[in-house]
C-alpha positions as CSV (number, residue, x, y, z in Angstrom):
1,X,-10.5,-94.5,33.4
2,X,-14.7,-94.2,33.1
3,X,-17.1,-96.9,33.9
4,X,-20.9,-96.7,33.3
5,X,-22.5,-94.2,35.5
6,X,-24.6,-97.0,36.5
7,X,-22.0,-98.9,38.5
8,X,-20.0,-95.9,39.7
9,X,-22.3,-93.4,41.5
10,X,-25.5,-94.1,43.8
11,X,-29.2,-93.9,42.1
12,X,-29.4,-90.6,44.9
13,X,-26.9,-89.1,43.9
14,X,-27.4,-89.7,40.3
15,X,-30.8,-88.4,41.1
16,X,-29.9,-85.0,42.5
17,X,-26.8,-84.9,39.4
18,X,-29.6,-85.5,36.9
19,X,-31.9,-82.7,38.5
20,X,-28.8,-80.1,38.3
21,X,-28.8,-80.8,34.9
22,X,-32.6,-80.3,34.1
23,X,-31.7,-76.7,32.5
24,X,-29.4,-78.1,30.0
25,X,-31.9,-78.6,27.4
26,X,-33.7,-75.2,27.6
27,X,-30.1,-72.9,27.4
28,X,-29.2,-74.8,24.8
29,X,-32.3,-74.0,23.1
30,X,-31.8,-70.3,24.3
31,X,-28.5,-70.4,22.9
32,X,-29.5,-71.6,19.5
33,X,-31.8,-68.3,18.7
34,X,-31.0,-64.9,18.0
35,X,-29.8,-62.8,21.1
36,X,-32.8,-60.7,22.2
37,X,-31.2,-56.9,21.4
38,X,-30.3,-54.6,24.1
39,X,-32.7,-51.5,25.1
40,X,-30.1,-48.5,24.0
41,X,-31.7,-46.7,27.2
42,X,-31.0,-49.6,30.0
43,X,-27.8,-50.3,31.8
44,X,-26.2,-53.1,29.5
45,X,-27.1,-50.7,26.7
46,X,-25.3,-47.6,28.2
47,X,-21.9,-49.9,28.8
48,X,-22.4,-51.3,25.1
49,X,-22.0,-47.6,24.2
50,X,-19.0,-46.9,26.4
51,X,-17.4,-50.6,25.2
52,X,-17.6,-50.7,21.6
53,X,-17.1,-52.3,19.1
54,X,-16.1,-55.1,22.2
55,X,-19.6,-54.7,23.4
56,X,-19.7,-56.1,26.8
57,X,-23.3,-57.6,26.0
58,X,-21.5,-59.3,23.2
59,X,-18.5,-60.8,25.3
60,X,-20.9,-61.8,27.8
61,X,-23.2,-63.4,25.3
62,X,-20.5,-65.4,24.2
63,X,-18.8,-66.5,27.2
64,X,-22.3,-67.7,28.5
65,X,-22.9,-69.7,24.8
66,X,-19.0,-71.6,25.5
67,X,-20.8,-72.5,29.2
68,X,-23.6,-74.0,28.2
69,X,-22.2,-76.1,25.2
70,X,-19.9,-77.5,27.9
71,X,-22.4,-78.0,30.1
72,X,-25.2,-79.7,27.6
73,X,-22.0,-82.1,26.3
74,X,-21.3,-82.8,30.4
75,X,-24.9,-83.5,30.6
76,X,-24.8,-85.8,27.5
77,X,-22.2,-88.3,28.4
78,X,-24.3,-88.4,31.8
79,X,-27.5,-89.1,30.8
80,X,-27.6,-90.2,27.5
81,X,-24.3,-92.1,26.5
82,X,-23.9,-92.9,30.3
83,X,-20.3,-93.1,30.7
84,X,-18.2,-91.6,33.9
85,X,-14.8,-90.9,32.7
86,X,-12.3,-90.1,35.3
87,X,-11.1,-86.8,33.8
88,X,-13.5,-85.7,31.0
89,X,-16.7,-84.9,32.3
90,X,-14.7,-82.8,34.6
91,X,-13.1,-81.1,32.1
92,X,-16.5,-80.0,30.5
93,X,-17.8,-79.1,33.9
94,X,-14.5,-76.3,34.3
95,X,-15.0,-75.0,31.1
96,X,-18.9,-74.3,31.8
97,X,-18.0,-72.6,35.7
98,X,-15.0,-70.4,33.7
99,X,-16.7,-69.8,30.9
100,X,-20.1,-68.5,32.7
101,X,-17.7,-66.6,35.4
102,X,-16.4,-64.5,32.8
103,X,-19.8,-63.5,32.0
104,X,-20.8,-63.0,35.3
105,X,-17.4,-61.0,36.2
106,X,-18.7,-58.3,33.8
107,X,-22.0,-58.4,34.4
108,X,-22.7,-58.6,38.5
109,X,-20.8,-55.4,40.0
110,X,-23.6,-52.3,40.4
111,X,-20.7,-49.6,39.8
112,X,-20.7,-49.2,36.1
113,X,-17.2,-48.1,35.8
114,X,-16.0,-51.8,37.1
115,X,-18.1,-52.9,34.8
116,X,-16.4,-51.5,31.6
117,X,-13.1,-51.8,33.2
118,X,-13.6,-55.7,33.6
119,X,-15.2,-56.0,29.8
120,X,-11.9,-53.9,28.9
121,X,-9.7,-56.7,30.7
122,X,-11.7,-59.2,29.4
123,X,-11.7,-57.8,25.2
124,X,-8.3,-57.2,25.7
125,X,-7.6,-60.8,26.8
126,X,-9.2,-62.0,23.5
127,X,-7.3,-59.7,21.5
128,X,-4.0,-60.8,22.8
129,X,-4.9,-64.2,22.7
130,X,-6.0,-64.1,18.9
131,X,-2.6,-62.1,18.1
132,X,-0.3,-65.0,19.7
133,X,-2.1,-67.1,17.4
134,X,-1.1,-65.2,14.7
135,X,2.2,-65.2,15.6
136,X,2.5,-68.6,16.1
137,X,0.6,-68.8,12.7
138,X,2.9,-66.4,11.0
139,X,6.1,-68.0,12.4
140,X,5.5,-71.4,11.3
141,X,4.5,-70.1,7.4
142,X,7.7,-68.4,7.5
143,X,9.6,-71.5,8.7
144,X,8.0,-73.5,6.0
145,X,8.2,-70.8,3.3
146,X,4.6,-71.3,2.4
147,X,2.4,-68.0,1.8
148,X,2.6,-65.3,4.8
149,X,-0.4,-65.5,7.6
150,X,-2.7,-61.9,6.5
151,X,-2.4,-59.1,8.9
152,X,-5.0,-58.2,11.2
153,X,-7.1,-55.5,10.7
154,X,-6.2,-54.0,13.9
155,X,-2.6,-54.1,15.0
156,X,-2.0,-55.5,18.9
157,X,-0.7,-52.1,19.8
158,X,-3.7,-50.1,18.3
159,X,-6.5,-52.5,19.8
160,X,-4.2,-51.9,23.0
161,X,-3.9,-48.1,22.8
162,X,-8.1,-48.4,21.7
163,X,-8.9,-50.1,24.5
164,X,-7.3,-48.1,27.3
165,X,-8.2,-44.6,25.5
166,X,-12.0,-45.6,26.2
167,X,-10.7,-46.5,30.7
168,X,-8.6,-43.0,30.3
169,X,-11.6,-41.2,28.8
170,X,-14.0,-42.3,31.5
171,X,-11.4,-40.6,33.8
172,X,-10.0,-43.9,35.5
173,X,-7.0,-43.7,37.9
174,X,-3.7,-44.4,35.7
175,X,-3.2,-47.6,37.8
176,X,-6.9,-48.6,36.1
177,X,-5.5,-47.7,32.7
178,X,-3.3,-49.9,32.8
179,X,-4.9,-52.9,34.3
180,X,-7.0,-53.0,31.1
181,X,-3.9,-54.7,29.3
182,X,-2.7,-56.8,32.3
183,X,-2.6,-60.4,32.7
184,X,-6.6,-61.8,33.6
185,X,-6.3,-65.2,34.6
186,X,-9.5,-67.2,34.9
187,X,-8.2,-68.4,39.0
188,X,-9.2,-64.3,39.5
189,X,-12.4,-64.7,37.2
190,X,-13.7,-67.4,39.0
191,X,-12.9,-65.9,42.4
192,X,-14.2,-62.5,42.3
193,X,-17.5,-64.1,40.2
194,X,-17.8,-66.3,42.5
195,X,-17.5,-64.3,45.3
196,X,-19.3,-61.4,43.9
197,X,-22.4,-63.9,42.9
198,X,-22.7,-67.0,45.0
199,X,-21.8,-65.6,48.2
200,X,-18.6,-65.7,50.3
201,X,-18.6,-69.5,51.8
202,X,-20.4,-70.9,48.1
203,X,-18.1,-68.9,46.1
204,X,-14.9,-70.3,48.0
205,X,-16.3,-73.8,47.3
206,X,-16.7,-72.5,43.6
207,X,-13.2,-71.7,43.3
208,X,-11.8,-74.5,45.4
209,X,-14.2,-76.7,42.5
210,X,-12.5,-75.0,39.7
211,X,-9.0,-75.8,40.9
212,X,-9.7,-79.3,41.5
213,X,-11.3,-79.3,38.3
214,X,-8.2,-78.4,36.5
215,X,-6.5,-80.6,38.2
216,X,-8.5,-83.2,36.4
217,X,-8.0,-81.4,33.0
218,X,-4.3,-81.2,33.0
219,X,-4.1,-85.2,34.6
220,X,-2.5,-83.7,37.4
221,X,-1.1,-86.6,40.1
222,X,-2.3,-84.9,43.3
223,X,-5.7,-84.7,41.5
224,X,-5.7,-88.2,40.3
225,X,-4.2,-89.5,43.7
226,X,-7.8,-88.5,45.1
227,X,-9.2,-90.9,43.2
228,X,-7.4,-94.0,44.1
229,X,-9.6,-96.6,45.2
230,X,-7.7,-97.6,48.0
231,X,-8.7,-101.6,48.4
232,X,-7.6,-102.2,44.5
233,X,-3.6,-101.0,46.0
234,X,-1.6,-104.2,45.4
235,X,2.4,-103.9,45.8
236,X,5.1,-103.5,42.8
237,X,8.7,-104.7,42.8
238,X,8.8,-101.1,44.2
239,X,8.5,-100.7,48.0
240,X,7.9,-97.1,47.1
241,X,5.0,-97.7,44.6
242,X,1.6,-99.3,44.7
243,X,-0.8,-99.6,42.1
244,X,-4.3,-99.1,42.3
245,X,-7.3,-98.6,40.7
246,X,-8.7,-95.1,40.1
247,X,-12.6,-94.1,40.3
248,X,-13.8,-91.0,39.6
249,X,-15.7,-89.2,42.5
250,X,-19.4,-89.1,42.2
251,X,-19.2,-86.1,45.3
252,X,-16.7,-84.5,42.9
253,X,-19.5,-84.8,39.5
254,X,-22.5,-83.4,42.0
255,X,-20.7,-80.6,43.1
256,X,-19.1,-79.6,39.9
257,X,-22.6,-79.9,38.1
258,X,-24.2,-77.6,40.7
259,X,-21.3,-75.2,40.4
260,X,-22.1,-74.6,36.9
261,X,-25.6,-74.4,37.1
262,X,-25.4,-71.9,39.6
263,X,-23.3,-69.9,38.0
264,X,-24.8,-70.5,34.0
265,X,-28.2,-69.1,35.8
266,X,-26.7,-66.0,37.6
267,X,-25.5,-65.0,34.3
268,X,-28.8,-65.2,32.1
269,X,-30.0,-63.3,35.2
270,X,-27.6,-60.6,35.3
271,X,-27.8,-60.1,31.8
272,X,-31.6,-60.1,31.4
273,X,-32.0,-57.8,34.4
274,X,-29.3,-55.3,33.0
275,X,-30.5,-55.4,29.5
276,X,-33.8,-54.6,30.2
277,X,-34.9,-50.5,30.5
């Protein structure tokens, strides 16, 4: 379902939606230059050292790029095309919070050793998802007989070993070892971000956005049944089923927007105050 933003959300609230999104514009700009380089002699520069070749200044850099091209095409269907869809906008708004969480999940804790340990989880989440594409990759060229997928450079089990030699050469506990190679799903990124960021009470609303969020995403019913404008229910031949008109919540849009924001700006902060000697 989307309407125009017009008839679908108040001119206040599509006042204070439009000034969460003033920033847009200016990442996206940010975004489209060269990365300002890392002082070797400040604190982003030492993990860099300890990280490589995943950098953590690199994983960052990237997670916060995937936010705000999220966010600038949320922004875009807002204010330019002007269309509320019931589901999409929502979608963007997830991928911006998760996106800039992982960032932020890397970047905000003062102890430098949960700093590496986190960009360890987090490289090591990339790796394994690029070798399950692989797989998949090299299991349907089989299937079809057409010519075999390339092996990687690095093997899974070397980027593995790779990885947790650089947590069991800083001396971390065998338990943090192997953590590096254990599930990270994004409901823990965004929590502990969040937490670790926003605040206690602001970083439970985060998290409580970014399950509602993809609710919306995966067109969940209990998310949808939110949504039901309930003076459009009209009966069905059903006794047990109604149907109704769905609106997407203009609440849902401002709080999502400001989610993002706050979380997009704690990571340019984070990472311009650790890269800087």
């Amino acid at each position: 379902m989307h309407a125009e933003v017009s008839d679908e959300i108040s001119q206040e609230a599509a006042r204070a939606i439009a000034r969460s999104f003033e920033s847009a514009q200016e990442w996206l700009e940010r975004t489209s230059r060269p990365s300002e380089p890392v002082d070797p002699a400040s604190e982003l520069g030492v993990d860099d050292a300890a990280t490589g070749p995943k950098c953590l200044s690199h994983l960052a850099v990237a997670s916060l790029n995937a936010a705000v091209d999220h966010f600038h095409a949320a922004r875009t269907l807002f204010a330019d095309v002007r269309v509320f869809y019931g589901n999409a906008q929502f979608t963007l708004l997830r991928a911006a919070l998760e996106n800039a969480a992982t960032a932020v999940y890397m970047l905000v804790p003062d102890d430098r050793e949960t700093r590496i340990l986190r960009a360890l989880r987090v490289a090591w989440s990339d790796v394994n998802d690029q070798h399950s594409l692989i797989d998949t990759m090299r299991e349907n060229a089989q299937r079809r007989g057409t010519r075999p997928i390339a092996e990687p450079k690095n093997s899974k089990s070397a980027w593995k070993g790779r990885l947790q030699k650089i947590a069991r050469d800083r001396g971390m506990s065998d338990k943090d070892v192997a953590q590096v190679a254990a599930g990270l799903p994004y409901s823990v990124i965004v929590r502990d971000a969040s937490k670790e960021a926003l605040g206690q009470d602001l970083g439970e609303l985060a998290l409580v956005c970014w399950k509602i969020n993809s609710g919306s995403t995966h067109g969940k019913q209990w998310e949808a049944i939110t949504k039901v404008d309930r003076s459009t229910l009209q009966p069905t031949d059903d006794p047990a089923v109604s149907q109704g008109r769905t609106l997407p919540s203009e609440d849902q849009l401002h709080i999502s927007v400001a989610i993002a924001k706050k979380m997009i700006e704690a990571g340019w902060t984070l990472l311009d105050t650790r890269r800087a000697a």
